[in-house]
N, C-alpha and C positions, 0 to 999 in steps of 0.2 A: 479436797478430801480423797479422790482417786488416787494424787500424786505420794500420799500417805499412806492410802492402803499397798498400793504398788509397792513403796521403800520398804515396808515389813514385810515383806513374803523375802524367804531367802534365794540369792545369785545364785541362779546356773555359772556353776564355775569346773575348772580343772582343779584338781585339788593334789595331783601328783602322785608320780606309783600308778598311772593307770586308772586312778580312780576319781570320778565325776560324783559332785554335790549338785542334784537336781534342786527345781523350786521349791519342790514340797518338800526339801531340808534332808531330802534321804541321799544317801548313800552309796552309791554302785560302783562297782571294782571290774573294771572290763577282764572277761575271761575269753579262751581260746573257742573258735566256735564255728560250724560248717559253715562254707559260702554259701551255700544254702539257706541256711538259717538268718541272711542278709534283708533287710531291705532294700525292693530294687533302685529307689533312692541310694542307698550304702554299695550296692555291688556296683551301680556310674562312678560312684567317686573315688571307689576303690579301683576302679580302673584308671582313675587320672593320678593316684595317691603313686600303685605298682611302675605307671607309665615313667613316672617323676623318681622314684629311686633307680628306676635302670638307666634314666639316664646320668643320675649324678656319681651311682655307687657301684655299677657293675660295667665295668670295661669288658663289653664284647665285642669290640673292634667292628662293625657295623651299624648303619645307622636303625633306629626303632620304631616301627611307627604301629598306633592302633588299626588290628585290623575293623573293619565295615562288619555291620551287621547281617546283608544284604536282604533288608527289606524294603528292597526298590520293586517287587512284584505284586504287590498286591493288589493293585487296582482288579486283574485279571482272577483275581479270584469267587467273585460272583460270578463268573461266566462259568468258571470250573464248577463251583458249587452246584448252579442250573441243571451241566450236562450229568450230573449225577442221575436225574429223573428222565433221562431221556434213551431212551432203547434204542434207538439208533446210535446214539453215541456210544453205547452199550457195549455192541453188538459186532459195531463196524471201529470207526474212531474216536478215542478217547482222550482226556490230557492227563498225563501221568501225576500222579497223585503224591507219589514217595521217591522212587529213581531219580536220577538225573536230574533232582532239585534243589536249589538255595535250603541250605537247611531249615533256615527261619520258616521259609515257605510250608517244606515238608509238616513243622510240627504247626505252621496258621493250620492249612489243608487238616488235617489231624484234629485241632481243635473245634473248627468251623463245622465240621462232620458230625464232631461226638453233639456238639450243640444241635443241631440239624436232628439229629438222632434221638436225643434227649425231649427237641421240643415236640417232635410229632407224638412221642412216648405220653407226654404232658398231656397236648390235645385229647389224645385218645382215653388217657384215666379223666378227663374234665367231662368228657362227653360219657362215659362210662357212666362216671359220679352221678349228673345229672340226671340221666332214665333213671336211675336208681334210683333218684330222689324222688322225681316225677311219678314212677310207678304207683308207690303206695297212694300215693295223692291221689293220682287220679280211681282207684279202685275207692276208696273211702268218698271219693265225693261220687263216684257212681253211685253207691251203696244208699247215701245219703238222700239221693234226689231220688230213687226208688220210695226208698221208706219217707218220704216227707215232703210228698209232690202234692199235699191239698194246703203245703204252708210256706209260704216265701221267705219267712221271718228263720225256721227252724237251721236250714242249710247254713246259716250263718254263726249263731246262738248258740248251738251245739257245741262248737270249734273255736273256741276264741283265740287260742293261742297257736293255733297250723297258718303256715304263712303261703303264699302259693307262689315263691319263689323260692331258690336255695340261698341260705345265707352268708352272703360274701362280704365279711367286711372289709373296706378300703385296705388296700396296704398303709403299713405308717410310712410317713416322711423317710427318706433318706438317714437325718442327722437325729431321728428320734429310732431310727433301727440300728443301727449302730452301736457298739458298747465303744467305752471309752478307749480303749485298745483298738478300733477295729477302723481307724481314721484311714483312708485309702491314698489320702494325696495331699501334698500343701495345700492344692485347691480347695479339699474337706478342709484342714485346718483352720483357712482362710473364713469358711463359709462363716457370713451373719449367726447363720440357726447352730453352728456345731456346739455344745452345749460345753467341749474340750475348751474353744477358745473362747469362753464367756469365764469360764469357770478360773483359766489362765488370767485372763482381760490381756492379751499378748494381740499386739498385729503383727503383721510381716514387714518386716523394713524397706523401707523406701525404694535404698539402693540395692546396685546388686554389681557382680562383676561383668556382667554382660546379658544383655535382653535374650540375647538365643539361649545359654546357660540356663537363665531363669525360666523360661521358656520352658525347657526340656525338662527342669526339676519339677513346674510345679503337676506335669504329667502323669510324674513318676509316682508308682507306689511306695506308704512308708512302712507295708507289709512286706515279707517273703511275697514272691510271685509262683504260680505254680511250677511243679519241676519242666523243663525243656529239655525233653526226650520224646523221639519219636517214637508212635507205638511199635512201628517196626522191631527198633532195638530193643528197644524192652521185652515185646515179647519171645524175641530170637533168645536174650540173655535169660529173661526166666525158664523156656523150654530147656534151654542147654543146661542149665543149672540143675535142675528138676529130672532132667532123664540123659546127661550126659558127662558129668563129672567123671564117670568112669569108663569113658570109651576111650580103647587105646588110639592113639594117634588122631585126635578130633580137630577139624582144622585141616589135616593134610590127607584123609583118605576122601576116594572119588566121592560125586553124590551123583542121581541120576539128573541129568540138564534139564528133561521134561518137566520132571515134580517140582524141581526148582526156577523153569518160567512159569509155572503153573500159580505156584505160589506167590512168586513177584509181579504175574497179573492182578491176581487179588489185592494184593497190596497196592499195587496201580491204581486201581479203579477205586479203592475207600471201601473195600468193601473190609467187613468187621472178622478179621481172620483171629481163629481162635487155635493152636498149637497144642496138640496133644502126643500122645504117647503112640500112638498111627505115625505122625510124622517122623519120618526118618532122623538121627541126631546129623549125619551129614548135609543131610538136604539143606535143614535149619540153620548148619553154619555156613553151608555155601553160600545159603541170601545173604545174611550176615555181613558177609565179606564181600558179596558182589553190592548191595548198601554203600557201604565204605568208600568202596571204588570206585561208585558211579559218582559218588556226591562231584560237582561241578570246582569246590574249592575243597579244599581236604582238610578234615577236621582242625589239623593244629593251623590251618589257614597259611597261603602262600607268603602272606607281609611276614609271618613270623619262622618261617623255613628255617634261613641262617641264624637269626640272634638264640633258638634252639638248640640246633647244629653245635656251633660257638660254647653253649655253657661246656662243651667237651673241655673247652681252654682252659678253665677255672680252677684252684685249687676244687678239692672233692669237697670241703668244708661250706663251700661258696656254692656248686653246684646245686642242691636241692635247694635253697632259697632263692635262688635264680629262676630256676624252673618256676617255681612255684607264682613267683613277680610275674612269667611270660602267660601263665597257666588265665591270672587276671584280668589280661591284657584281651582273652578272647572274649567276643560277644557272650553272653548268657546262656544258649540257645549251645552254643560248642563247649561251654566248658561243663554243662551242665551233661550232657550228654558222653563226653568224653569222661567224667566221673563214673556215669554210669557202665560207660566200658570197660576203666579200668577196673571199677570191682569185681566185673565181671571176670574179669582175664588175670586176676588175681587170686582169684578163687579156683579156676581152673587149674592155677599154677601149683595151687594149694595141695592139690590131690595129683600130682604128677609122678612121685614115688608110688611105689607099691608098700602096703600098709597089714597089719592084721587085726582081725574086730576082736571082742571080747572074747570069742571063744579059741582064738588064734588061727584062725581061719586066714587066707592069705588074701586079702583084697588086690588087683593090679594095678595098679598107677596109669594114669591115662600118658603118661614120658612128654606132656606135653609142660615143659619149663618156662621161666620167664624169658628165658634167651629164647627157645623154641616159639614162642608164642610173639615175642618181639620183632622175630626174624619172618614171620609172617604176614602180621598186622602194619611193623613198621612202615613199610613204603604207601600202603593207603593213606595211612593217616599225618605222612607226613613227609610232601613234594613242595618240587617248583615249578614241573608242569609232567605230565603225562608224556611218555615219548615212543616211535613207534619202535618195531624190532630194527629197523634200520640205525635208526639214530643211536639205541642202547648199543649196539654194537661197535661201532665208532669210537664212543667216549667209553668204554667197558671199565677201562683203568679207572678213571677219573670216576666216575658212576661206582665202582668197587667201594673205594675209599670211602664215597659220601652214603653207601649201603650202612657199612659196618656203623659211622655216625648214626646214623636213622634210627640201629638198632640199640647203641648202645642208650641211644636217650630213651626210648620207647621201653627199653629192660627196665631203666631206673624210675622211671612214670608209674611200672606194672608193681614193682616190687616196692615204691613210698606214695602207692596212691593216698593212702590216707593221711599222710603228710602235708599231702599238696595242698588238701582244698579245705585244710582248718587255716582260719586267719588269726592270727596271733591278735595280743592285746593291744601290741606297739601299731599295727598296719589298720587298726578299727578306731584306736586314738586317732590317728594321722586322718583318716575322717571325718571322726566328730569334730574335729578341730577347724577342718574346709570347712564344714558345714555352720559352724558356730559365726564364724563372720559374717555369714548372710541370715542363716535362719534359725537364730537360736532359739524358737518357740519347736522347733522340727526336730534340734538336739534334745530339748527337752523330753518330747515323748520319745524318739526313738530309746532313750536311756531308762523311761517307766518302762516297757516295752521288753529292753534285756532283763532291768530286776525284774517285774513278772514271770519272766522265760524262765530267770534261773532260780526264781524261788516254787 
């Protein structure tokens, strides 16, 4: 009788044009949509999807490989954690928190913090709560044993319904708080109790393409994961945003060194730096950039230097879907974060003319351009290794040549950021389609999931 209910529900199938007929006989038309808006399930296998057309489709003379995530450091992170509460570490020596660190790191560090942050916040409203509960109580049963101390019975009888505890009820289950949308991982899908896969009657299939593969999937979430950005940039981009779009020349005039180790200690240490209209607009982009250039591997990541470089080689046609494949190719953690920059510095770019408001008043353009802005940023964000003044000097020529490169991709990044990081129909196909050979109950919801999203 299973085998009968099972045949009438209709095939998760492709139905062509893009568009997918789920179980529940619906509908959906894959449309174009931020990486962001991925499952971090969808954004792994969009990384092997982009890896796979560069190497069949785009001839850029170089071999391609994914870069690393580099979160090979976390073990040392409880220790980090610890020295936060420790005044001597304070005071004297500390482990830097944001600088000179694996990005992955900088935004664990970041998250680990605000969590740390958040739960002592908790503690302190639970205990709050508490007296507060407790107060009245205990005044009323004073009051009580006053006025009713020749009767043992009354203290009780009076009160039927005051309890002398607060009432805490149990959390629910896991697979009972959850809405049906809100499944976190194959391993939810998988669970006995998920009420998703009772309702399906779906298992997971036997086989698979490889046990580490499966491994790493069933870890993965089949939500958006939160954004990976450090607070650093974030907050350097929203101050700049907020009180510098009209400074002339921002980026390239001095700032004071002090303010700005002053600021980059705080940042070091975790401590909760909040950016205001005090802070200097130079200072804020100085960290900015001194950020950039400390990180250990540089945003667009060293494995990916020349296949970058290279899209110069391409017709112009070819070049922005290139980018965009290599853009894939980074960790979560960089692409996520380099989105956030480039809107940033696209914005800036925005207001780089001098303007007039409604009254025809003359606004000044901050002269800072995509090229200007390119020609700055470029070389942090995107080397093969750091070198000292000796060495630049030497290769000058050679170093010339691979500048102008650096900037000219970094101009076209600033000027189609919002290009880059929507994924088309065809490159979110080419996923569901991996996906469908091993875990077609995962295709499934990931595609309730989009029609919800876009209804």
């Amino acid at each position: 009788m299973g085998d009968s209910v099972f045949s009438e529900r209709p095939a998760l199938r492709y139905a062509g044009d893009f568009t997918w007929n789920s179980m529940s006989g619906r509908s959906v038309r894959l449309k174009s949509v931020p990486v962001q808006s991925l499952s971090e399930l969808e954004r792994a296998r969009l990384q092997e999807v982009a890896f796979y057309q560069l190497q069949q489709d785009c001839d850029l003379g170089c071999q391609i490989t994914i870069p690393k995530d580099g979160q090979k450091r976390k073990k040392s992170l409880r220790k980090k954690l610890d020295s936060l509460g420790k005044e001597k570490n304070r005071d004297k020596e500390f482990i830097p928190q944001a600088f000179g660190m694996p990005l992955s790191q900088v935004i664990a560090n970041d998250r680990a913090y605000k969590l740390k942050q958040d739960s002592q916040r908790e503690e302190q409203k639970d205990v709050s709560d508490f007296v507060a509960f407790l107060l009245p109580f205990g005044t009323k049963r004073q009051n009580k044993e006053l006025s009713s101390s020749n009767s043992s019975l009354s203290s009780t009888s009076e009160t039927p319904n005051e309890s002398t505890s607060p009432n805490t009820p149990e959390p629910a289950p896991r697979a009972r708080r959850r809405g049906a949308m809100s499944v976190d991982s194959i391993t939810d899908l998988d669970d006995n109790h998920s009420r998703l896969l009772e309702a399906l009657q779906l298992s997971l299939p036997a086989e698979a393409q490889s046990k580490k593969e499966k491994a790493r999937d069933k870890k993965l979430s089949l939500n958006p994961i939160y954004r990976q950005v450090p607070r650093l940039v974030d907050s350097c981009c929203q101050h700049l945003e907020k009180h510098g779009l009209q400074t002339v020349g921002i980026f390239r005039v001095g700032s004071s060194k002090k303010r700005v180790r002053q600021l980059r200690e705080e940042f070091d240490r975790g401590i909760d730096v909040v950016l205001d209209e005090e802070h200097s607009i130079h200072d804020v982009a100085a960290l900015l950039k001194e950020f950039l250039r400390d990180m250990p591997d540089p945003l667009l990541t060293r494995e990916l230097y020349t296949p970058f470089i290279n899209t110069l080689l391409l017709e112009p046609d070819e070049q922005l879907s290139t980018l965009q494949l290599l853009i894939y190719l980074l960790p979560p953690c960089n692409c996520d974060t380099l989105h956030r920059l480039l809107q940033f510095l696209s914005t800036v770019a925005g207001h780089a003319e001098d303007t007039r408001d409604k009254d025809g008043q003359e606004i000044t353009g901050n002269k800072m351009t995509s090229l200007n802005l390119a020609t700055i940023f470029g070389p942090n964000l995107l080397h093969k290794q750091k070198s000292t003044d000796k060495e630049f000097s030497v290769q000058s020529s050679a170093r010339a040549e691979e500048s102008t490169a650096i900037i000219a991709v970094v101009q076209k990044m600033i000027e189609n950021y919002e290009t880059l990081f929507m994924v088309s129909p065809d490159l979110q196909n080419e996923v569901l389609i991996s996906l469908l050979e091993t875990d077609p109950d995962v295709v499934d919801y990931l595609l309730r999931r989009k029609a919800s999203q876009s209804s």
